[in-house]
N, C-alpha and C positions, 0 to 999 in steps of 0.2 A: 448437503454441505454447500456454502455458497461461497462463489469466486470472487474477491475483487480487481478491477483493476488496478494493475501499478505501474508509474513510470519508474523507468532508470533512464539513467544518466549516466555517462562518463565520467567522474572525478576529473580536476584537472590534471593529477597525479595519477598513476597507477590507480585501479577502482572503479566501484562504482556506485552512485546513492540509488537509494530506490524510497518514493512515497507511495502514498492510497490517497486520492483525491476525494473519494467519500470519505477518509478519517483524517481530516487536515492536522498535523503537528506527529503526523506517523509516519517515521521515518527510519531509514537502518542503509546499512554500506557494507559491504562485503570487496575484498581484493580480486573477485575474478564475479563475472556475471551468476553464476551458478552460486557463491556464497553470498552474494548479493540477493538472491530470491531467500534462500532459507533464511538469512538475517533476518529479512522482510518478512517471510509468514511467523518467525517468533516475535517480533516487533508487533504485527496483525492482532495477534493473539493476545499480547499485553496490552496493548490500548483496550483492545473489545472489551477483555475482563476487567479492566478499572472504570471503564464506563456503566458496566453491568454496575460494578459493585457501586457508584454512585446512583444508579438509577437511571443512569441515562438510556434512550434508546438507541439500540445499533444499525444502523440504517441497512434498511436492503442494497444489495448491491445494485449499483448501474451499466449498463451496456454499455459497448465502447461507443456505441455511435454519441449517446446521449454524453459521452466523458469530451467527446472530438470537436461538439458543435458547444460547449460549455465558454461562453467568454468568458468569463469570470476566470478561467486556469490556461488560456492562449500564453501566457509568460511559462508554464511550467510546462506545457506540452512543445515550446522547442528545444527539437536536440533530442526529445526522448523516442524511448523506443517503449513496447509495451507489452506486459505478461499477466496472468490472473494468476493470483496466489488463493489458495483455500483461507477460510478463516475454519482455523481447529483449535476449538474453548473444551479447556478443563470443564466436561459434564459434573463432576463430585464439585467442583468450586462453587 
């Protein structure tokens, strides 16, 4: 099963957002850190399989180091903090 990285963030409100920097436009929020990750790996798992179902390929995931030296995502890694969510796809889909 493979992990990806995810930042969260604070909300400026109560919350928290969390993305995947290898699936850019995946995103999800939960009210306390812990609903924050599961939001996130069912959001994971919804992008993967609509990419699947287009054809697209799903990227291996990256290690943190190669996420931390990445300039291209220096605006999204401040302020964050950082977890690996599983990606778990419907096998029958």
């Amino acid at each position: 099963m493979n992990r990806y990285v995810a930042f969260l963030h604070q909300d400026e409100g109560p919350g928290y957002g969390i993305s995947f920097p290898d699936f850019p436009g995946c995103i999800s929020a939960g009210e306390t850190l812990d609903e924050a990750v599961k939001m996130g790996t069912e959001a994971l798992a919804a992008h993967a399989e609509v990419m699947r179902d287009y054809g697209e390929v799903i990227p291996l995931p990256r290690d943190l180091d190669a996420i931390l030296t990445d300039d291209s995502l220096a605006e999204w890694l401040e302020g964050a903090t950082f977890t690996h969510v599983p990606l778990i796809m419907d096998k029958g889909a």
